[in-house]
C-alpha distance (Angstrom), angle and dihedral (degrees) to the residues before:
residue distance angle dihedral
X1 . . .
X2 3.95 . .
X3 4.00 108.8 .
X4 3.55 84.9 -151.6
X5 3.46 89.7 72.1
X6 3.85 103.7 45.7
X7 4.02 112.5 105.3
X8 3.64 87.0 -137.9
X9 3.41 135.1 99.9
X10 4.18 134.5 -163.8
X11 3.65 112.9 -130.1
X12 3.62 132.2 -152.8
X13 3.67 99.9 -132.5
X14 3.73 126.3 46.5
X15 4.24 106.9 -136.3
X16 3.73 120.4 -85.4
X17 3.96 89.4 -116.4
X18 3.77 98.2 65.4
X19 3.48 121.6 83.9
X20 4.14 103.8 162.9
X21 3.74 112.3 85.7
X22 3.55 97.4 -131.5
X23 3.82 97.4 60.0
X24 3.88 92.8 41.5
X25 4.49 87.9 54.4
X26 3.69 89.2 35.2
X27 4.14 93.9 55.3
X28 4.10 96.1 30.7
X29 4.21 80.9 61.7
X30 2.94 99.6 41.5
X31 3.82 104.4 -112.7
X32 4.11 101.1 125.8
X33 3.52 135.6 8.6
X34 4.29 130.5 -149.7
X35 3.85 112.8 -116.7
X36 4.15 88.0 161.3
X37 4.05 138.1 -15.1
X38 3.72 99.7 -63.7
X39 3.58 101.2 10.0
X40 3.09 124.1 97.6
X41 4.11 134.8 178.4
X42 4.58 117.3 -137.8
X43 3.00 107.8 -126.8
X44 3.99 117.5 -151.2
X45 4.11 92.4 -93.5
X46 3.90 84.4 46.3
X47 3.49 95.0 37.3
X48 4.19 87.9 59.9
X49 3.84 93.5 51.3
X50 3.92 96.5 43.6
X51 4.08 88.4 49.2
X52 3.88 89.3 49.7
X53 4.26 95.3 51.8
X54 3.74 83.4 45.7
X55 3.63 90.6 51.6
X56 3.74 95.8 51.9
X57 3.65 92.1 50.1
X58 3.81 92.5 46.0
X59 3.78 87.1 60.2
X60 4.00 97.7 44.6
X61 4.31 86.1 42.5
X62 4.18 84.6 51.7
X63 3.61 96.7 39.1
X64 4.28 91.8 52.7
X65 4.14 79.4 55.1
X66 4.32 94.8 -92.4
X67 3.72 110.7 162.3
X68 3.80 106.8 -155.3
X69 3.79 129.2 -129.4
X70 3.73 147.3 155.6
X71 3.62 127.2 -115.4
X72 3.94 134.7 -169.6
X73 3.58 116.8 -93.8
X74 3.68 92.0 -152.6
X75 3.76 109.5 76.8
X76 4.04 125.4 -166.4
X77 3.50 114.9 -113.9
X78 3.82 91.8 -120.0
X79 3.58 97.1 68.0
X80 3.41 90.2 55.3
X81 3.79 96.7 50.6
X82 3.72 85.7 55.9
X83 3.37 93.0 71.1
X84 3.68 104.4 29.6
X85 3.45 99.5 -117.1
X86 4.16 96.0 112.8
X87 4.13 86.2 80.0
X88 3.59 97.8 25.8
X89 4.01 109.6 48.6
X90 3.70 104.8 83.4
X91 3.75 98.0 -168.5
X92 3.80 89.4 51.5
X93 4.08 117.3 135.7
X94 3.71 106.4 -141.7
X95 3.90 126.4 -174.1
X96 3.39 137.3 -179.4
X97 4.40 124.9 -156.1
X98 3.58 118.5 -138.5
X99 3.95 88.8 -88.3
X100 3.84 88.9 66.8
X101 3.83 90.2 -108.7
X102 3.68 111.3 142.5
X103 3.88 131.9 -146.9
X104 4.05 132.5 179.5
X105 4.18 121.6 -133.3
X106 3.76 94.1 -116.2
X107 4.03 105.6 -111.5
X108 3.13 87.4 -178.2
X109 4.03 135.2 -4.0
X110 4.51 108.5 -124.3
X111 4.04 81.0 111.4
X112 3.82 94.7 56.3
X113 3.73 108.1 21.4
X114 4.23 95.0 53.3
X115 3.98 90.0 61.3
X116 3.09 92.8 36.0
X117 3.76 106.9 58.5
X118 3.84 90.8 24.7
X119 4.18 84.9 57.8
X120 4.51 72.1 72.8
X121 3.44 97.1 46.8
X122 3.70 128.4 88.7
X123 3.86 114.8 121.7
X124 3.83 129.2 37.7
X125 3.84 90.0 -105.2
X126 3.64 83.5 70.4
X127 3.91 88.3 63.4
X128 3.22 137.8 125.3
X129 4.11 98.4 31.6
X130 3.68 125.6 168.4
X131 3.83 135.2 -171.3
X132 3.64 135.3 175.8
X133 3.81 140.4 177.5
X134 3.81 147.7 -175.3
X135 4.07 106.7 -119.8
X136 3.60 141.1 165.8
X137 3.90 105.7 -117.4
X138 3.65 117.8 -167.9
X139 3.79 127.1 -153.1
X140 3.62 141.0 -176.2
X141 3.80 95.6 -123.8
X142 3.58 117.5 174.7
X143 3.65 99.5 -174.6
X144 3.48 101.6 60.9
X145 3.72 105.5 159.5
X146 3.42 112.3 113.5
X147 4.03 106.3 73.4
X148 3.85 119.3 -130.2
X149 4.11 91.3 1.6
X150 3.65 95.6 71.9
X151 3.86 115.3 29.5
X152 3.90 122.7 175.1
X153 4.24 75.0 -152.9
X154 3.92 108.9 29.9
X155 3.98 136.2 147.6
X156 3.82 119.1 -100.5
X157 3.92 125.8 -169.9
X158 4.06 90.6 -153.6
X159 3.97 106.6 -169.4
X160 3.94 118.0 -166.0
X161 3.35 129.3 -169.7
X162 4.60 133.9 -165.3
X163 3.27 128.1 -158.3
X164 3.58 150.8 168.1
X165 3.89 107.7 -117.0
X166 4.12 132.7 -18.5
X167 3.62 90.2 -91.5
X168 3.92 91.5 72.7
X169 3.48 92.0 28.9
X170 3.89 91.3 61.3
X171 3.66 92.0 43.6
X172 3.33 89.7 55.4
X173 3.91 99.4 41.4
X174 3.50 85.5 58.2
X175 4.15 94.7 54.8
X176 3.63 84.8 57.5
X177 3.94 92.6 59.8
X178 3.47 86.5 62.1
X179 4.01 94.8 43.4
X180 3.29 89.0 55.5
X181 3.88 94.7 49.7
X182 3.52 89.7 63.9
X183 3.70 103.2 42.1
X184 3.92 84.8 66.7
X185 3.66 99.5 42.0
X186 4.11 85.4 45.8
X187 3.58 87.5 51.9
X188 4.01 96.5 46.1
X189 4.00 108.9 -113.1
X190 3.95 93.8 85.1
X191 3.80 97.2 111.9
X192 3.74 86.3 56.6
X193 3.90 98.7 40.2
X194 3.68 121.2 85.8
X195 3.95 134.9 -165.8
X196 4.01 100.9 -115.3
X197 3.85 132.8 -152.1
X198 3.89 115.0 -137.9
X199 3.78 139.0 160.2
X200 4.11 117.2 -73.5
X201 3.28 88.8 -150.1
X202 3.84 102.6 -169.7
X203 3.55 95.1 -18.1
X204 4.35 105.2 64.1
X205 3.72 136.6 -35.2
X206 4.02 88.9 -80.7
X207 3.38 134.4 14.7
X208 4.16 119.6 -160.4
X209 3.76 131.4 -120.2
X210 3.99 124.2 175.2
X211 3.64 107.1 -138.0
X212 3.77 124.7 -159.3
X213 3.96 109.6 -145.6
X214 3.75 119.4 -129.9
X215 3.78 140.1 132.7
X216 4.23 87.7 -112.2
X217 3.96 95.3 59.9
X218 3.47 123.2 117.7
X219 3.19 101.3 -152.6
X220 4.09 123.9 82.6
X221 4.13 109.5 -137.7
X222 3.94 129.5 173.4
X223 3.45 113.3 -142.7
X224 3.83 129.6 -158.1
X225 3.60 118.5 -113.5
X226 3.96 90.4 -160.5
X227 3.99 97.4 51.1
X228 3.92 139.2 11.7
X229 3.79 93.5 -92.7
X230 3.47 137.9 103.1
X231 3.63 148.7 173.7
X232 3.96 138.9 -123.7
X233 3.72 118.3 -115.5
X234 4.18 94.1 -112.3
X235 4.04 92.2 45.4
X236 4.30 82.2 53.0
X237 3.51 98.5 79.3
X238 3.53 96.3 57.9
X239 3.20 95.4 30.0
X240 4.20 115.2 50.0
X241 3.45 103.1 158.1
X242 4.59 126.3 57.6
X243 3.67 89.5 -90.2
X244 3.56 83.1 -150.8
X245 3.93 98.5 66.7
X246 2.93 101.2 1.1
X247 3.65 104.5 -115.5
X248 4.06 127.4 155.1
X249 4.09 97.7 -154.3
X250 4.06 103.7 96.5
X251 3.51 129.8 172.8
X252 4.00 121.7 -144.8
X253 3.63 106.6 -135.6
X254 4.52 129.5 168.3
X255 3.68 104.6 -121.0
X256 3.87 138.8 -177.5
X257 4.08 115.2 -140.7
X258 3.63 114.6 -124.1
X259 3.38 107.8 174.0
X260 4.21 141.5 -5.4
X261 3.66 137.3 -159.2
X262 4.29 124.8 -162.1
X263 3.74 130.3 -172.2
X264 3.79 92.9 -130.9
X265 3.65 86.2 -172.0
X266 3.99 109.5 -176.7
X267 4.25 98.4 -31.2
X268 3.68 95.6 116.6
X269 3.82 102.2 17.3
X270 3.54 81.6 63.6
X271 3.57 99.9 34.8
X272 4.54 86.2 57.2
X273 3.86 90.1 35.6
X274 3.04 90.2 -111.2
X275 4.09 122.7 172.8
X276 4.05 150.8 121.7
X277 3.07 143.3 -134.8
X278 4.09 132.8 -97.6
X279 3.77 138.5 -141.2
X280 3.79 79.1 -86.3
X281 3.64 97.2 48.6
X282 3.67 89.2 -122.5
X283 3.82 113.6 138.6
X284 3.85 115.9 -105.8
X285 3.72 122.9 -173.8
X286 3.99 114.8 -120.4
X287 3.50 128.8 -111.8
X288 3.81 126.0 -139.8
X289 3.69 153.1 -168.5
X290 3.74 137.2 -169.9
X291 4.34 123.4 -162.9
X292 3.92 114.8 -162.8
X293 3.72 131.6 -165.7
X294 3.85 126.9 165.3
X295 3.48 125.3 -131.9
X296 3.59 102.7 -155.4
X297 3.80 89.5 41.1
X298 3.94 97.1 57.3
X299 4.07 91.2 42.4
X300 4.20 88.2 55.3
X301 3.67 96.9 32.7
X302 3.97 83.5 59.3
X303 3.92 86.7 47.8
X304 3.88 89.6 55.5
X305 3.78 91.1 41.1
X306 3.83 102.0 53.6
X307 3.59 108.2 14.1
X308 4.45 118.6 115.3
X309 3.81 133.0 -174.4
X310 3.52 92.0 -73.6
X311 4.11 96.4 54.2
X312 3.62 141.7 -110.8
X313 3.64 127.4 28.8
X314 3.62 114.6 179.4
X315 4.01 133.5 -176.0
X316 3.50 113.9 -97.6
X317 3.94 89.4 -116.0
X318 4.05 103.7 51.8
X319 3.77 89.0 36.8
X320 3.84 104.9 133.8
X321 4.26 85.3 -137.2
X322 3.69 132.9 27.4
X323 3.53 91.2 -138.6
X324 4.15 141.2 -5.3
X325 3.84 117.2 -128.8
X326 3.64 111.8 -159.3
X327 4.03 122.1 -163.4
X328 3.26 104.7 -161.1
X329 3.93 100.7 177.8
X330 4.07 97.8 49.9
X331 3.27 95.8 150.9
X332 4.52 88.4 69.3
X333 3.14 120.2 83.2
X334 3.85 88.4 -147.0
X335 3.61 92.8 52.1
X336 4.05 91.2 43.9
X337 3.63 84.7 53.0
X338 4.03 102.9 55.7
X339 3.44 95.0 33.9
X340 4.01 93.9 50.1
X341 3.90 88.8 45.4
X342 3.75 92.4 47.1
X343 4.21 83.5 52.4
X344 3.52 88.3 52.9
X345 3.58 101.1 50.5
X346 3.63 99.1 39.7
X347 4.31 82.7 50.3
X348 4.35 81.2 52.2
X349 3.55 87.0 56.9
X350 3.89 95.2 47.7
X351 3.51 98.0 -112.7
X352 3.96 118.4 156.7
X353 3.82 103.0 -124.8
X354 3.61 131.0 170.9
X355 4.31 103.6 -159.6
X356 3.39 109.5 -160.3
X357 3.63 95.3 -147.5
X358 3.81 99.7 168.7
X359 3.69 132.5 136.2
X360 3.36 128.3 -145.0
X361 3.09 98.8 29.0
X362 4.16 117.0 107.3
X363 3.64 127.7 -125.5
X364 3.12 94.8 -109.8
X365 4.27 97.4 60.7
X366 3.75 85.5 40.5
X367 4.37 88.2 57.8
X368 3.90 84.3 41.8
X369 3.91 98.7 47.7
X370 4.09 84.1 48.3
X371 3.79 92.4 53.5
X372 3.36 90.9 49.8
X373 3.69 104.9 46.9
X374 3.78 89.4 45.3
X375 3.86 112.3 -144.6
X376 3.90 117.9 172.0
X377 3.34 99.0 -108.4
X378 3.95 142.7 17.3
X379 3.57 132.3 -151.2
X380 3.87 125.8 -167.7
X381 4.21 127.1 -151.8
X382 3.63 111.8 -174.0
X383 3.59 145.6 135.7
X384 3.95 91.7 -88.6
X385 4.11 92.0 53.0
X386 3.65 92.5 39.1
X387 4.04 87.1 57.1
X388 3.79 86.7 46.6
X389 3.52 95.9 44.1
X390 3.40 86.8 -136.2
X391 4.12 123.4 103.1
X392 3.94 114.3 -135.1
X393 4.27 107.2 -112.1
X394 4.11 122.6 -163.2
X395 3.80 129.0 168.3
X396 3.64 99.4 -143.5
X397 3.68 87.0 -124.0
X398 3.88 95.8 56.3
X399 4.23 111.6 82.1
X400 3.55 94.6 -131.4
X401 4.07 144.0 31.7
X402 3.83 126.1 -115.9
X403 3.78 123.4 -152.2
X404 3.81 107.5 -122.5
X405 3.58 137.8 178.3
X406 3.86 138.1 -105.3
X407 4.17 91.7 -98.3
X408 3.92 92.6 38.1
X409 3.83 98.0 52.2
X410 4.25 89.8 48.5
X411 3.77 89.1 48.0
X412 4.09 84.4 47.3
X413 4.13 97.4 46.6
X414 3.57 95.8 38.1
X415 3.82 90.8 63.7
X416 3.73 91.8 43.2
X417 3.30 86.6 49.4
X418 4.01 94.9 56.3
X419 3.82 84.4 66.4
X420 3.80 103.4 159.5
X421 3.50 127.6 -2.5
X422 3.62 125.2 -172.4
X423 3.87 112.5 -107.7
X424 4.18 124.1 -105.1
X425 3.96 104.7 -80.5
């Protein structure tokens, strides 16, 4: 892509209205842009880096046997009376047509997804089942301060899975732990993501979030020093000790949630009438689960994460470019030419590259604007390399740049470029 030729612009100075870090980075480089509190619009830059996390979830959703789909995000009142969530869910968007008939934004998707999939079901051989989708869900947040991490409109991968009795559902519940494990690592904030104890509320004994560590979270967690576990501050005063091994030393550490996972057990299967049949042909009531990550929340949780005083720093494998080619002599033609060729072939060899191409702008902005935006790695054409022959290389995590040649810098991109590849199935 020629920089030239995206509408956006970085600015120097994040808006006076932001106070989370992510949003402030993500809107100086021109990743997102406010419309309202908690909604926000992705821009092209952003747009690349939210479509790569979904596409790394996608694969791990397909490979733990996911079948994708797309549901409504406007949701008839009656489902929602069914199970007693029209009157109870305080963060519920309701509207009503001109006919009076009323509908809720879907926040999430129990009330349509259980009748749905259980309109399939009938007989155990239709057992286990699961279906998952990437939705809009829309909340009436009122604390929405802290950009892309909490939305009032925000993208949800909402995973839900059937079965026959608790036994598979378990089994299963506990596959998903691991799924879930390597959709973060995959994605590049695994080291600071950890697999979370908190209440079941109605649901089970515990429930499961995965919680990113960083000084911005909102969240309060107390991690194990023995194991990679932790627990949520309302689960700790039931729960003292890692409930994993057992363990009574706990650290208190600021967290952002990234991602959840309930036994849902029989609350809406029961709630739709939903069940099958077993080898008996006796009616048995089915079992579920639902597994929740946000979008928007692992994208600025990876902001807060990895981001320094100069801007973003993003994971090889959500960058929104392999590499950034910087020409800083656009106004020669001899510069324009090597640097434009060099575009060219690294585009032949499917390389992600953002060229900034633009004129009038000095070195100097160009070295800035990189910083901020924060792609892996940054290469330099300009009347200095092109006397060298050599073109000037930097990972933008290194301090400094290295002049490397022609056979070097391929061998360097086209590694980059790998970013992340799905594991052997």
């Amino acid at each position: 892509m020629l920089q030239s030729e995206l509408f956006t612009k970085t600015r120097r100075e994040a808006p006076k209205d932001e106070v989370a870090k992510n949003a402030q980075l993500l809107i100086r480089a021109g990743y997102i842009d406010k419309l309202a509190a908690g909604v926000y619009t992705y821009l092209p830059l952003g747009l690349r880096v939210l479509k790569k996390v979904e596409q790394i979830i996608r694969d791990e959703m397909n490979r733990a046997g996911g079948i994708e789909l797309l549901m409504p995000s406007f949701h008839p009142k009656e489902l929602w009376e069914k199970t007693g969530r029209w009157n109870t869910m305080t963060d519920l968007y309701k509207v009503a047509d001109s006919s009076g008939r009323e509908v809720a934004l879907g926040p999430t998707h129990e009330e349509v997804v259980t009748p749905l999939v259980g309109s399939f079901i009938s007989s155990y051989r239709d057992l286990p089942r699961a279906v998952y989708q990437f939705q809009n869900k829309f909340r009436m947040e009122l604390r929405a301060k802290s950009g892309i991490l909490r939305g009032r409109e925000f993208i949800m991968k909402d995973f839900y899975s059937f079965h026959r009795d608790e036994k598979d559902l378990a089994e299963y519940y506990e596959k998903m732990k691991a799924v879930y494990k390597r959709v973060f690592d995959r994605i590049g904030i695994g080291e600071q993501t950890f697999l979370t104890f908190a209440s079941g509320g109605s649901f089970s004994k515990y429930s499961h979030e995965f919680q990113t560590i960083t000084p911005a979270g909102e969240d309060t967690i107390y991690l194990c020093v023995n194991c990679r576990v932790a627990i949520n501050k309302e689960v700790k005063t039931e729960q003292p000790n890692c409930p994993s091994c057992k363990g009574s030393e706990l650290r208190e550490e600021r967290a952002i949630e990234v991602g959840n996972i309930f036994e849902l057990k029989t609350k809406y299967s029961n709630a739709f009438g939903l069940s099958y049949k077993d080898e008996e042909g006796k009616p048995q009531p089915i079992q579920m689960g639902c597994y929740g990550i946000g979008l928007g929340r692992v994208m600025g949780a990876a902001v807060e994460v990895f981001a320094d005083e100069k801007g973003i720093v993003w994971p090889e494998a959500i960058a929104p470019f392999s590499a950034h080619l910087l020409n800083l002599s656009a106004e020669t033609d001899e510069v324009n030419f090597a640097a434009r060729a060099l575009y060219e072939e690294l585009s032949r060899r499917d390389v992600d590259v953002l060229y900034d191409d633009r004129k009038d702008v000095s070195a100097g902005e160009k070295f800035k604007d990189s910083d901020l935006i924060g792609i892996p790695l940054r290469v330099v054409v300009s009347k200095k390399t092109l006397g060298e022959k050599k073109y000037e290389m930097k990972k933008r995590t290194e301090d400094s740049a290295r002049m490397v040649g022609e056979e070097e810098l391929f061998a360097a991109v086209n590694k980059n470029s790998l970013g992340d590849l799905p594991s052997d199935r």
